[in-house]
C-alpha positions as CSV (number, residue, x, y, z in Angstrom):
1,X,-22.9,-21.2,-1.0
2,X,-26.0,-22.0,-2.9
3,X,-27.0,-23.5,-6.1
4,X,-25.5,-22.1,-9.4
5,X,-29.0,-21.9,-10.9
6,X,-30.4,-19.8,-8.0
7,X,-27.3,-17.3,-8.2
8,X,-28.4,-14.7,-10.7
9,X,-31.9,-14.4,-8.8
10,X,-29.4,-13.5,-5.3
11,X,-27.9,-11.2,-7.4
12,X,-31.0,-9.5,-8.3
13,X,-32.7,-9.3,-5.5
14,X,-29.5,-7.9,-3.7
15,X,-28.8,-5.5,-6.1
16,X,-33.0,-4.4,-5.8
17,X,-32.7,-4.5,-1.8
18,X,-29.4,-2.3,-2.0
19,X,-30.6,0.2,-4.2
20,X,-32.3,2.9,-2.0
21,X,-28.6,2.8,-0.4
22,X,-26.9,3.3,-3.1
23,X,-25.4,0.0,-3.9
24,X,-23.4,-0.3,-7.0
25,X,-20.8,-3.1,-8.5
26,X,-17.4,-2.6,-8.4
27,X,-14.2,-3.8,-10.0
28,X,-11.1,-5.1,-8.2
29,X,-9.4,-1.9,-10.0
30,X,-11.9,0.2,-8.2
31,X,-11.6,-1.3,-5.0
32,X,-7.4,-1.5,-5.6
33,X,-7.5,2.6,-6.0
34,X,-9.6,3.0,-3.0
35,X,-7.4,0.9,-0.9
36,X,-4.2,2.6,-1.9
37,X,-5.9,6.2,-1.8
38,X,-6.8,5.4,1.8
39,X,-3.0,4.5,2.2
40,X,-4.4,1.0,3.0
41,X,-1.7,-2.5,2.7
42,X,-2.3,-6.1,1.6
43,X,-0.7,-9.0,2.5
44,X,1.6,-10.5,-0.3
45,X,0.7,-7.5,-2.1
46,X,2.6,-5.3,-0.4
47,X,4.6,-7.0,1.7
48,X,5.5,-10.7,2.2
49,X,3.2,-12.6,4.8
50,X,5.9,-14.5,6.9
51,X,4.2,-18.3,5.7
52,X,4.9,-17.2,2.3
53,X,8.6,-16.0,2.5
54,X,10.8,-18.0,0.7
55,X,13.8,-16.0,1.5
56,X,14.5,-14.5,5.2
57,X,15.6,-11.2,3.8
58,X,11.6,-10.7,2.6
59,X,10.0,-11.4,6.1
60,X,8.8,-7.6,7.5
61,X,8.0,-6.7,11.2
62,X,5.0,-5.1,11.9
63,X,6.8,-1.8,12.7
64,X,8.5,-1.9,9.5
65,X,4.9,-2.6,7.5
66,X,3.4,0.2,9.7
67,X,1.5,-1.7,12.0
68,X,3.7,-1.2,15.0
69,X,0.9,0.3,17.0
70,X,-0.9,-2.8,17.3
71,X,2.1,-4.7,19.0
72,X,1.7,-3.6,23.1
73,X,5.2,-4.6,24.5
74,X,3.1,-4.7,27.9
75,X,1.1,-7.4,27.0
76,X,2.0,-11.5,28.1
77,X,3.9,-14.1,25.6
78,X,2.7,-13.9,22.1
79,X,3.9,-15.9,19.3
80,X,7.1,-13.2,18.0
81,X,6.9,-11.2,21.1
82,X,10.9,-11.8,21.6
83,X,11.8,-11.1,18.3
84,X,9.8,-7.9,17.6
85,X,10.7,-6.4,21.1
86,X,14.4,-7.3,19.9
87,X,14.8,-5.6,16.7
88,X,12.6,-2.3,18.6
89,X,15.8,-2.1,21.6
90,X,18.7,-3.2,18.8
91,X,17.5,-0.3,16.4
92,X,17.6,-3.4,13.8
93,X,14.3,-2.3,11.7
94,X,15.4,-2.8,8.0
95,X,12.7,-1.3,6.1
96,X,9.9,1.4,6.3
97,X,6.8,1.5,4.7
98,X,6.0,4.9,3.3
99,X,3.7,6.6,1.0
100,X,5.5,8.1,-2.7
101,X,4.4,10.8,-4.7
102,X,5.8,10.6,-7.9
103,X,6.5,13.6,-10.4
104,X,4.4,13.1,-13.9
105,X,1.2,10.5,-14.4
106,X,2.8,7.8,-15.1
107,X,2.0,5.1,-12.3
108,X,5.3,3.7,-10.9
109,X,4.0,0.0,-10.3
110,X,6.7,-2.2,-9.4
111,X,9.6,0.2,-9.6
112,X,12.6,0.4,-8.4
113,X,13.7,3.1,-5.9
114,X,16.8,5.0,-6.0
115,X,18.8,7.2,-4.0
116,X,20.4,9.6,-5.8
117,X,19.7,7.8,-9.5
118,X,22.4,5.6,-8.4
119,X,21.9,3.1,-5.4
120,X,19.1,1.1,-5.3
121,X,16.8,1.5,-1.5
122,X,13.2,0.1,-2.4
123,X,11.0,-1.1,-4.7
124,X,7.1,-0.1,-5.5
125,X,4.3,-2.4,-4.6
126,X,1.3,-0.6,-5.7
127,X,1.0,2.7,-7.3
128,X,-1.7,4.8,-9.5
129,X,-2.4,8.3,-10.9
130,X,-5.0,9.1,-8.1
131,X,-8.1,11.3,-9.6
132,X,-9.1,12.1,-6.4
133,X,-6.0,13.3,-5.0
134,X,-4.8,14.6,-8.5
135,X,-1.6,13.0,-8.0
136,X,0.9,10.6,-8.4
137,X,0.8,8.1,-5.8
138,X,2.5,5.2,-4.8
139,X,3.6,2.6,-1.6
140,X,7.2,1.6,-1.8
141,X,9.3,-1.0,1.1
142,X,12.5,1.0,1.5
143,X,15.7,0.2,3.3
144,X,16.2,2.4,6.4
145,X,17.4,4.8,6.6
146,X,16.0,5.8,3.6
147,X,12.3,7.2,3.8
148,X,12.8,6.7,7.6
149,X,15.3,10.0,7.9
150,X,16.6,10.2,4.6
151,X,13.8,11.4,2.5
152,X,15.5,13.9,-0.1
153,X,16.6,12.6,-3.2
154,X,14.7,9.7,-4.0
155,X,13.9,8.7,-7.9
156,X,11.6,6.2,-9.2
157,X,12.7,4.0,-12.1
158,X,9.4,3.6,-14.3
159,X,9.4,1.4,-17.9
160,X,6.6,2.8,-19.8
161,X,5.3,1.7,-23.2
162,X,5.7,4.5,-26.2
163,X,5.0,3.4,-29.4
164,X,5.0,0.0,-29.2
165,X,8.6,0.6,-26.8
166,X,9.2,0.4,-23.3
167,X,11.0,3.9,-22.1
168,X,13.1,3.9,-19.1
169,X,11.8,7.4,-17.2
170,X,13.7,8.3,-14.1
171,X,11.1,10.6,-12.1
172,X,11.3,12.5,-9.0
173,X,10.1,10.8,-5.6
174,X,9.1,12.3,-2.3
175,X,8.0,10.8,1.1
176,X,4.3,11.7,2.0
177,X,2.3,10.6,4.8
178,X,-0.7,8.1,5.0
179,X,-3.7,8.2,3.9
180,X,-3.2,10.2,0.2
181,X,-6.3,11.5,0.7
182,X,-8.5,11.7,3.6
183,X,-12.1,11.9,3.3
184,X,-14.8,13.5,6.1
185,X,-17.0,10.6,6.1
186,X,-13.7,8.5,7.0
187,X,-14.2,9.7,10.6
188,X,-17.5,10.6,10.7
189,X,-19.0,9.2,14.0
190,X,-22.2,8.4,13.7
191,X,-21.8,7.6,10.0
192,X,-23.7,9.4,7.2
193,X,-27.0,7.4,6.6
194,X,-26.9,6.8,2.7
């Protein structure tokens, strides 16, 4: 922290240092679309954390947020360790995380998910037209078995504004992997030197 009257003359002089890298400003829009491009979650964003759960229904295991890989079974007592390894051997998982691609440009944010344009499996938590992947994308918490091994048939209910009316659109949905788009520089080891 420093001194409201010295804060424009940080900003300046990092703004000047970063520029032979590069450096630019950014929105939180801008940094929003690259996290969901990169098929990336937040935390009461897209899912409930468990100290912010009001209701038990809206608490989410790692495996069912994605995250399962960073939960070794082999390891000693950890705070959930009984729980987690539970649900794994009881086949009790209740939801998936999954990647949407969604027919049209309209963004699906907080939509609901069908099955069949009849029974509700899921709703939205984040979701843009993507102009680098020159699609409709969108991350959706789905009951299993639905995006788990039922993947076919899945419709997005989106409300969007017309002329000064909400439309209801019903639009096509299908399960796609993580990341949307994958980019070279992701990977690259060592990284390019801006």
């Amino acid at each position: 922290f420093l001194p409201a009257d010295k804060a424009l003359s940080l900003w300046d002089r990092l703004m000047a240092a970063g520029e032979p890298r590069g450096i630019r400003t950014i929105g939180y829009t801008a940094l929003n679309r690259a996290r969901l491009e990169a098929g990336l979650i937040v935390a009461n964003a897209d899912f409930t954390a468990a100290e912010h759960a009001i209701r038990a229904d809206r608490l989410r295991m790692p495996d069912e947020i994605g995250l399962g890989f960073m939960i070794d079974p082999d390891k000693g007592h950890f705070n959930g360790r009984r729980a987690i390894l539970e649900a794994r051997s009881r086949k009790r998982l209740r939801h998936v995380l999954v990647g949407l691609e969604i027919e049209g440009n309209v963004p699906a944010e907080h939509a609901i998910v069908y099955y069949r344009k009849s029974q509700e499996v899921g709703l939205v938590s984040a979701a843009m037209w993507s102009p680098m992947a020159k699609r409709n994308i969108a991350l959706a918490s789905l009951q299993r078995p639905y995006g788990d091994t039922i993947v076919d048939d899945l419709w997005v209910e989106i409300y969007a504004m017309r002329e000064l009316q909400y439309q209801k659109l019903m639009k096509k949905a299908k399960v796609v992997p993580r990341p949307f788009i994958k980019l070279d520089r992701r990977t690259a080891n060592p990284p390019a030197d801006f």
